[in-house]
N, CA and C atoms as a LAMMPS dump frame, in Angstrom:
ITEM: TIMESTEP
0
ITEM: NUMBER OF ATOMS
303
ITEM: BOX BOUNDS ff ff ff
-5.0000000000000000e+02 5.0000000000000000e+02
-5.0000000000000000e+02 5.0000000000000000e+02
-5.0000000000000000e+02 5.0000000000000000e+02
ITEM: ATOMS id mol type element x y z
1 1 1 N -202.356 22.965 -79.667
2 1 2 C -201.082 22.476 -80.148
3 1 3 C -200.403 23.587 -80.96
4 2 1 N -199.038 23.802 -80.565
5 2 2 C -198.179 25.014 -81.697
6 2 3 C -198.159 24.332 -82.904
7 3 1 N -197.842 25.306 -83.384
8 3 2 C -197.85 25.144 -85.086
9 3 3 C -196.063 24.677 -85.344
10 4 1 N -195.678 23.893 -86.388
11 4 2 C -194.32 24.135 -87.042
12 4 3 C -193.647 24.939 -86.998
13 5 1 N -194.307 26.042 -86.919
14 5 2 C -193.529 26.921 -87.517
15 5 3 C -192.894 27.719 -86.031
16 6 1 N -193.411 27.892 -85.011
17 6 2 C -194.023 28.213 -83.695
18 6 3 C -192.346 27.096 -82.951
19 7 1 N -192.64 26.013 -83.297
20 7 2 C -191.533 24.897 -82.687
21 7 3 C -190.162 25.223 -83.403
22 8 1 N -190.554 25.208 -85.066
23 8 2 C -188.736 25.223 -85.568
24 8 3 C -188.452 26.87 -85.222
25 9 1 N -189.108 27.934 -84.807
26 9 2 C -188.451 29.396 -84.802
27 9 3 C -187.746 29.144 -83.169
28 10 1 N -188.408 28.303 -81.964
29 10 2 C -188.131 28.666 -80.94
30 10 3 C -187.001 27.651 -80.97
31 11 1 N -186.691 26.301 -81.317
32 11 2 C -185.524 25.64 -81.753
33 11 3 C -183.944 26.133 -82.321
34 12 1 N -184.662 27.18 -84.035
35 12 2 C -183.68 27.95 -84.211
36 12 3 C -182.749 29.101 -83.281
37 13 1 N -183.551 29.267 -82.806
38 13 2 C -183.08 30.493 -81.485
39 13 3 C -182.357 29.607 -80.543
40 14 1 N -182.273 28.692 -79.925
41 14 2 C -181.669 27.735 -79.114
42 14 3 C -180.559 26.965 -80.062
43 15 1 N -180.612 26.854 -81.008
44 15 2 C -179.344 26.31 -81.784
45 15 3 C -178.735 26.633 -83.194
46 16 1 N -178.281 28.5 -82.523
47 16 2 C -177.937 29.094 -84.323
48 16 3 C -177.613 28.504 -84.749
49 17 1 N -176.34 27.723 -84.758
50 17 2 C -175.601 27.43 -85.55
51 17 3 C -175.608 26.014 -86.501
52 18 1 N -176.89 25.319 -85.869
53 18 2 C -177.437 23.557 -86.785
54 18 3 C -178.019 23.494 -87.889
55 19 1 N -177.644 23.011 -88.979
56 19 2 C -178.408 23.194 -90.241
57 19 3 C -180.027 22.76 -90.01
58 20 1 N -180.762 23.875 -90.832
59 20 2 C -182.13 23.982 -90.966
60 20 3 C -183.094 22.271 -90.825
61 21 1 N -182.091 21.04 -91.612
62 21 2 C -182.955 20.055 -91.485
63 21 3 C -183.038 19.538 -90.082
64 22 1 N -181.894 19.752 -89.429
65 22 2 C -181.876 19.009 -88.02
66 22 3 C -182.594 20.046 -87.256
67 23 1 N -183.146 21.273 -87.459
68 23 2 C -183.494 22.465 -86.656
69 23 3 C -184.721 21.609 -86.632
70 24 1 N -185.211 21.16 -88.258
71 24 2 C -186.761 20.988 -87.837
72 24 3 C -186.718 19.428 -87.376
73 25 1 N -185.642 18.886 -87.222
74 25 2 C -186.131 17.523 -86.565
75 25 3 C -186.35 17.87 -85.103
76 26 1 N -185.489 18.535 -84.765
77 26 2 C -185.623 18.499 -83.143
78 26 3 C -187.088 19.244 -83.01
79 27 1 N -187.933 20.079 -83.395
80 27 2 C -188.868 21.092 -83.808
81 27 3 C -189.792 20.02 -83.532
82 28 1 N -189.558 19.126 -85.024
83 28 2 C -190.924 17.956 -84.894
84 28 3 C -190.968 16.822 -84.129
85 29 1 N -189.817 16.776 -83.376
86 29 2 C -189.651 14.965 -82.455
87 29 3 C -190.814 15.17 -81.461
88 30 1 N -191.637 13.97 -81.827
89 30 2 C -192.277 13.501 -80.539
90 30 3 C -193.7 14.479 -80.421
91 31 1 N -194.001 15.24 -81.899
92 31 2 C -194.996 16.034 -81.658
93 31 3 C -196.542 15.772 -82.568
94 32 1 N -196.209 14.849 -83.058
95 32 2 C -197.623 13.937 -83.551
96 32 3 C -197.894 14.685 -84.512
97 33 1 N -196.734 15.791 -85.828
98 33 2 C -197.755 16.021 -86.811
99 33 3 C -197.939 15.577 -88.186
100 34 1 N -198.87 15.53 -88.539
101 34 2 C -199.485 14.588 -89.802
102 34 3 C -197.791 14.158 -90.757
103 35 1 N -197.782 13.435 -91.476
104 35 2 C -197.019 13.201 -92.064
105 35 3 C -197.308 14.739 -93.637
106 36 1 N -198.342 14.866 -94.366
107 36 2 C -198.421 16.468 -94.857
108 36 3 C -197.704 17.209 -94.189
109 37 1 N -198.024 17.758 -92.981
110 37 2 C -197.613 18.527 -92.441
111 37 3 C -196.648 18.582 -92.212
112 38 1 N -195.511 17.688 -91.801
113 38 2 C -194.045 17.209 -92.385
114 38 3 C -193.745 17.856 -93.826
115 39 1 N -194.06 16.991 -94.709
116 39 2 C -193.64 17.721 -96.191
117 39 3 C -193.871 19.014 -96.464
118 40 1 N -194.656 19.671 -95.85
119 40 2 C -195.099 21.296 -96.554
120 40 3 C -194.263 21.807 -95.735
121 41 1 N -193.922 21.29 -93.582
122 41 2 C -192.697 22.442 -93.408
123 41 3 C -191.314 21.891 -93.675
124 42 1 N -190.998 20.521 -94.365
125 42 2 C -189.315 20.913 -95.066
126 42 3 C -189.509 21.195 -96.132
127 43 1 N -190.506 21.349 -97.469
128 43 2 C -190.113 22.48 -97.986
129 43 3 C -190.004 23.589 -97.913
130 44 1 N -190.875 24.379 -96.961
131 44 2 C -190.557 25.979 -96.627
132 44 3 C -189.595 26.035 -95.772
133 45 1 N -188.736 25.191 -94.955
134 45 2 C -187.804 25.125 -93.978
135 45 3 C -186.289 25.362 -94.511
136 46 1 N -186.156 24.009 -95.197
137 46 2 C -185.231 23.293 -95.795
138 46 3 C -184.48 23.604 -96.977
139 47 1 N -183.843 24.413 -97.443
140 47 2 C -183.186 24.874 -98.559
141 47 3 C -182.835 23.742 -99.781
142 48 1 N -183.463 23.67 -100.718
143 48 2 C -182.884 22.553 -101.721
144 48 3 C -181.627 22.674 -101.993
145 49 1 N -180.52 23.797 -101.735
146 49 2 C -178.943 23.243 -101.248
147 49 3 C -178.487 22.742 -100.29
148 50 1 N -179.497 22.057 -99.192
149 50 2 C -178.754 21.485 -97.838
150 50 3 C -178.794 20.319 -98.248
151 51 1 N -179.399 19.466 -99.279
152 51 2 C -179.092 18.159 -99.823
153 51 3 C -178.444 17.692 -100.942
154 52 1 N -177.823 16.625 -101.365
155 52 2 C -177.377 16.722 -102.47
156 52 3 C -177.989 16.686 -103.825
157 53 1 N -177.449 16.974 -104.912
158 53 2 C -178.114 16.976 -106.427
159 53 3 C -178.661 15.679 -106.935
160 54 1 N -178.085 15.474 -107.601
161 54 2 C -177.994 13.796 -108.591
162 54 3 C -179.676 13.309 -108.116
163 55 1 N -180.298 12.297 -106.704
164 55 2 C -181.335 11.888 -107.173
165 55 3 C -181.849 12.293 -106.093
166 56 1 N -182.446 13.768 -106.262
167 56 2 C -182.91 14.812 -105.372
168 56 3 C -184.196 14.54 -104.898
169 57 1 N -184.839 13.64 -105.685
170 57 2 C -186.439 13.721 -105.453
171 57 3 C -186.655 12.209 -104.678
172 58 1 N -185.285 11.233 -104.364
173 58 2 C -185.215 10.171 -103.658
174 58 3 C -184.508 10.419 -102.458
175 59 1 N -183.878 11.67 -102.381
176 59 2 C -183.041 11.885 -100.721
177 59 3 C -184.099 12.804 -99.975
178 60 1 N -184.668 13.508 -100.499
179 60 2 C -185.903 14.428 -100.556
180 60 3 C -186.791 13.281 -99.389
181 61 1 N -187.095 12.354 -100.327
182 61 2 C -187.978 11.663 -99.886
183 61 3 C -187.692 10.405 -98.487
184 62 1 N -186.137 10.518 -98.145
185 62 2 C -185.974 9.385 -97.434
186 62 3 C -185.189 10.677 -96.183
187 63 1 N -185.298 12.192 -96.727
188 63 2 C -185.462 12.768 -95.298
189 63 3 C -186.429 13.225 -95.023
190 64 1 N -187.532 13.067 -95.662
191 64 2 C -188.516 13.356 -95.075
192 64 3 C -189.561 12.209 -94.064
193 65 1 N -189.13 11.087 -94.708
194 65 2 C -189.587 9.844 -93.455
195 65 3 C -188.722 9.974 -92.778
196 66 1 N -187.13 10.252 -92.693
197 66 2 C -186.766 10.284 -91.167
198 66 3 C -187.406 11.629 -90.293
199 67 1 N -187.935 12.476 -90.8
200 67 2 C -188.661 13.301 -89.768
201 67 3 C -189.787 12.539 -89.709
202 68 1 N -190.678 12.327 -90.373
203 68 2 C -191.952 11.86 -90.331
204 68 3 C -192.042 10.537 -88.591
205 69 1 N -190.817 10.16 -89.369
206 69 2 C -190.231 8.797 -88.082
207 69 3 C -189.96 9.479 -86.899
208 70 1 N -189.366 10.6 -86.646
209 70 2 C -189.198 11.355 -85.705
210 70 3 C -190.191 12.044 -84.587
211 71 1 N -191.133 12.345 -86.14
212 71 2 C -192.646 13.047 -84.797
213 71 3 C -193.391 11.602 -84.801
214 72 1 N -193.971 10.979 -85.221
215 72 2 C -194.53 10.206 -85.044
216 72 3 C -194.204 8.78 -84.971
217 73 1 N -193.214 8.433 -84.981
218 73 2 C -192.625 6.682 -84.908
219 73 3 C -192.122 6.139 -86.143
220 74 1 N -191.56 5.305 -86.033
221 74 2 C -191.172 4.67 -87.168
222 74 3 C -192.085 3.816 -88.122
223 75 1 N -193.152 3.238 -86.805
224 75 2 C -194.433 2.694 -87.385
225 75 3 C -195.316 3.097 -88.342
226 76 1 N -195.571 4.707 -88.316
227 76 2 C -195.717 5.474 -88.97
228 76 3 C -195.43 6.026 -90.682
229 77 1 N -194.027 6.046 -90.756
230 77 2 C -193.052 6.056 -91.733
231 77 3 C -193.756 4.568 -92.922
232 78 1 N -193.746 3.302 -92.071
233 78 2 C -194.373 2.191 -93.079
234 78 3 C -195.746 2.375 -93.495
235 79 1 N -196.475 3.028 -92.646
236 79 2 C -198.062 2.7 -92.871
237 79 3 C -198.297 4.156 -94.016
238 80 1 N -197.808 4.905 -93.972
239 80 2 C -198.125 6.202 -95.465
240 80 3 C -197.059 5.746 -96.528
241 81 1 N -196.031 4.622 -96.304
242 81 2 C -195.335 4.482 -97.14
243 81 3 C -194.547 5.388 -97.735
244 82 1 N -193.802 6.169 -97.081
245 82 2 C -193.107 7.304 -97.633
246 82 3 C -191.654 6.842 -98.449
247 83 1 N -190.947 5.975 -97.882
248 83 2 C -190.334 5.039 -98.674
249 83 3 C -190.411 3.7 -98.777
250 84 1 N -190.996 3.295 -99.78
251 84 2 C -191.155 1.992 -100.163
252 84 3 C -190.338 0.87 -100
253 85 1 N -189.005 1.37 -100.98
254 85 2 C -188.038 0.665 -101.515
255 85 3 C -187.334 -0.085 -99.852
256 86 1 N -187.269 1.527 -99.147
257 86 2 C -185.934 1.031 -97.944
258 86 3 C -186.468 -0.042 -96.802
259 87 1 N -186.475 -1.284 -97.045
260 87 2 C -186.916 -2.096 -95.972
261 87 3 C -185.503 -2.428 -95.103
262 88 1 N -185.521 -1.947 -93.607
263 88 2 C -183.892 -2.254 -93.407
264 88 3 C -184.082 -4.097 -93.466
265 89 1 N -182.528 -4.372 -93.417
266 89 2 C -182.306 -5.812 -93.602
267 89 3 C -181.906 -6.078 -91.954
268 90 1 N -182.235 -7.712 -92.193
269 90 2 C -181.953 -7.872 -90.468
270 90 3 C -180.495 -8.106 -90.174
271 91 1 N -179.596 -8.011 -89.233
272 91 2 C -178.338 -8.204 -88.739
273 91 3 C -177.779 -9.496 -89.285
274 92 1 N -178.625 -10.18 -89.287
275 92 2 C -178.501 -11.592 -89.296
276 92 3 C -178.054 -11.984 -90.861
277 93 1 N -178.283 -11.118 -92.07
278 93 2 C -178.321 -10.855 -93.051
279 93 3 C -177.545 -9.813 -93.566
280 94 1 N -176.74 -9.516 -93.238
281 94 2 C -175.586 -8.547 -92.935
282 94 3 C -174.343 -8.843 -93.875
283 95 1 N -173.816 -8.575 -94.74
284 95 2 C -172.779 -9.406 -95.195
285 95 3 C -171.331 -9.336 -94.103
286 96 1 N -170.587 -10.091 -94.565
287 96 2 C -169.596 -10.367 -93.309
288 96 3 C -168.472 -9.29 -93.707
289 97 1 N -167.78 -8.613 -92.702
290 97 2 C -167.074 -7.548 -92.597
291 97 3 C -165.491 -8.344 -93.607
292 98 1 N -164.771 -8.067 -94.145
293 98 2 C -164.182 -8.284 -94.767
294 98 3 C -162.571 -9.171 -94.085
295 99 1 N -162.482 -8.679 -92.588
296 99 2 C -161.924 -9.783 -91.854
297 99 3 C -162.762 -11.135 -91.397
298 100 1 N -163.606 -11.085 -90.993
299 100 2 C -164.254 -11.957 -90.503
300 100 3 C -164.58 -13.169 -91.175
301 101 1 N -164.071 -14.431 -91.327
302 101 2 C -164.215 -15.264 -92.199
303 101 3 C -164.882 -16.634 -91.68
């Protein structure tokens, strides 16, 4: 199996111009690696200016389950618990669009 690093260099070369986080999503989709192994390559990847300031260590953390969700499923993402808090809500539970009465 290639390494991270091996996937996001041959990615970058195929799409100068996409910011570094989406370089390594496409890098990691669909490639089964550990959820660690996720976090150690967006921090060496990922520039702490490609996200915003204010609550850095909670956007941090809810892009790193969307990669995590990416190589390995979404199923995945719940069972290491990478974000707790975000349970999506069902449709059905939706509040109503502001015409719709």
């Amino acid at each position: 199996m290639k390494s991270v690093k091996a996937h996001f260099e041959r990615e970058e070369k195929k799409n100068p111009g996409l910011g570094l986080y989406y370089v390594l999503m496409k890098a990691a989709r669909g490639k089964k690696f550990s959820p660690l192994t996720i976090k150690r390559a967006f921090t060496k990847y990922v520039p702490k200016d490609d996200y915003p300031d204010g609550n850095r260590h909670g956007v941090k953390n809810i892009l790193i389950a969307g990669l995590i969700g990416a190589t390995n499923g979404p199923e995945e993402v719940r069972k290491k618990s990478i974000v707790t808090s975000m349970t999506p809500m069902s449709p059905s539970k939706w509040p109503p669009y502001p015409n719709d009465e």
